[in-house]
N, C-alpha and C positions, 0 to 999 in steps of 0.2 A: 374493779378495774376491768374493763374490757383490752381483750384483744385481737388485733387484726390477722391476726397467725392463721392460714387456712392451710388444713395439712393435703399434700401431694395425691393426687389423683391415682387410681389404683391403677397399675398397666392391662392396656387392652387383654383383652381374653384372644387366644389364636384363632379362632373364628373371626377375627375384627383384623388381621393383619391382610397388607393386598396380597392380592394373587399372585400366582409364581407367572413369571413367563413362559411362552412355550418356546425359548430358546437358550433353555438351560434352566437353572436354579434362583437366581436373582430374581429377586421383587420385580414387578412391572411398575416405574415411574408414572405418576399421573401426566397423560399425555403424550406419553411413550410411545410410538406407534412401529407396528414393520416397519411401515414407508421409510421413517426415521432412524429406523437402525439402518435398514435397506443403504439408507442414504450416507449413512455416518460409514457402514462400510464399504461403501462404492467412492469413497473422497479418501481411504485409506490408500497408501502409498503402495505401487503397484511392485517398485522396487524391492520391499522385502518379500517377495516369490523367487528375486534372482538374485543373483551377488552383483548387476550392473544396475548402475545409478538411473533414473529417468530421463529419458531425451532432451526434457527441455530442459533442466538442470545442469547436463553434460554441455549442450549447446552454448546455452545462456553464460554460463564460467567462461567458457572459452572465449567468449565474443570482448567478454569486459575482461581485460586482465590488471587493469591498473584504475585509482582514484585520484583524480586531482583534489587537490584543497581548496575550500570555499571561503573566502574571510571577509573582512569588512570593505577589500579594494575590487575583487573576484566580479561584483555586480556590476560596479560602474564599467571597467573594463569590456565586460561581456555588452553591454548595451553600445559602449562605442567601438570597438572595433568585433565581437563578436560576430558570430556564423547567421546568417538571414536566407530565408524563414526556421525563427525556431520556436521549438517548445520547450521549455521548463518545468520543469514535475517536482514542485518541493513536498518530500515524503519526512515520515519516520519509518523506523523500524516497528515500533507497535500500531502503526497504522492501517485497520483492515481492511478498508476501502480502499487505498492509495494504488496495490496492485491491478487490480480492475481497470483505474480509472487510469493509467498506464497502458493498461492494454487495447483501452477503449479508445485511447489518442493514438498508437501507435496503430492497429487498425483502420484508421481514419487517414491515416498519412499513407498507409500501404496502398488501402485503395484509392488514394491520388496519384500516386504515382509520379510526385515530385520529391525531387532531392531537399528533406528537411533534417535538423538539428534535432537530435528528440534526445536531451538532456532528463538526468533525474539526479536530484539534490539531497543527500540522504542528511537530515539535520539533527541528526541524536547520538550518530558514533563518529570517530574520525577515522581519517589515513583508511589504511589497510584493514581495520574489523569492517568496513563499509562495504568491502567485495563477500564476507561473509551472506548477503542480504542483495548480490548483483544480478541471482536467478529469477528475481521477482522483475527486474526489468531489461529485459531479454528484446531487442531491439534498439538499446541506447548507445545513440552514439556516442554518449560520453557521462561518466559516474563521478560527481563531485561528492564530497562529505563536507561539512561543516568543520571551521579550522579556527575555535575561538568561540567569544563570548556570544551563545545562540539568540538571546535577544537583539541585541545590538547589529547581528547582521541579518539577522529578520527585517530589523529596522531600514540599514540599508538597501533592501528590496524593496522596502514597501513598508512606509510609516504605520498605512490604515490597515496593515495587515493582521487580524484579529488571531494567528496565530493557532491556525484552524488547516489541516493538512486533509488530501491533498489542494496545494497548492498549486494555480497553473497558471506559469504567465507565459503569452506567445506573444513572438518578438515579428514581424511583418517585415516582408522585403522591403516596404517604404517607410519604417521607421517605427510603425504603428507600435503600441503594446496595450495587451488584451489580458486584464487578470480573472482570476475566477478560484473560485472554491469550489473541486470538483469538475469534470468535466464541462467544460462549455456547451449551448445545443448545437445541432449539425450548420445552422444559419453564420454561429460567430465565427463556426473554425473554417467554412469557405469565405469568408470575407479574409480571413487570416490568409487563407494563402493565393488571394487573389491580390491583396493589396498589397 
């Protein structure tokens, strides 16, 4: 009778283990580099040096103090009588991009220098844990969460919406609406707010 049993490999010899770092004791990960730590420590929060919270942090709470509810009646409303020119930002909370691409429209509206709507939809917590997560969009005039069954009012935005954040739909002083996955290029969001 043969067997396929093959026994356990001996453990490397200490001459075969990686190198230490030269910033401290720990292994050097394959691919590890300064720059990379450099970098992982220059993204570290400046705030624990002091006992005060970071600017934009303090600002941004302050700005949003309350969250409306977003439900399945919330969209049609906002499209008829809602605020023109707007933008719509449907995020999550575990979405890494969505911040950015927030900043990236709100930047965009700053340097227009028109009075716009810049809305952000947080669709994964309700109510009040939604201002938990309001520092990430730190110029919105207005912080809805999702208030109900999340597919269903996904639906009611937007059938063909594949469900894929961030989500941007900009509403146009002449009625226009312009969806996108992710930031639109600079060409759509001047039409947005010319039209």
């Amino acid at each position: 009778m043969h067997s396929s049993f093959k026994p356990l490999a001996a453990p490397a010899p200490l001459t075969q283990l990686p190198p230490l770092s030269r910033f401290g004791n720990a292994p050097t990960a394959p691919g590890l580099t300064r720059r990379t730590l450099l970098l992982a420590a220059s993204l570290a929060p400046v705030s624990s040096w002091s006992n005060q919270p970071p600017a934009h942090v303090h600002s941004a709470q302050a700005a949003i103090k309350s969250v409306a509810d977003f439900d399945l009646t919330t969209w049609a409303n906002l499209l008829q009588s809602g605020p023109r020119p707007a933008a719509y930002v449907f995020t999550t909370t575990y979405c890494p991009t969505c911040p950015e691409a927030f900043d990236q429209l709100q930047a965009f509206i700053a340097a227009s220098r028109k009075k716009v709507a810049l809305v952000a939809v947080v669709m994964d917590v309700q109510g009040d844990r939604a201002l938990a997560h309001a520092h990430h969009y730190k110029g919105a005039t207005q912080l809805y969460a999702f208030d109900g069954f999340e597919p269903a009012i996904r639906q009611s935005v937007d059938p063909k919406w594949p469900n894929v954040t961030p989500y941007i739909v900009l509403l146009g002083r002449n009625g226009s609406v312009q969806r996108s996955i992710g930031v639109p290029d600079a060409a759509v969001l001047k039409r947005w707010l010319v039209g």
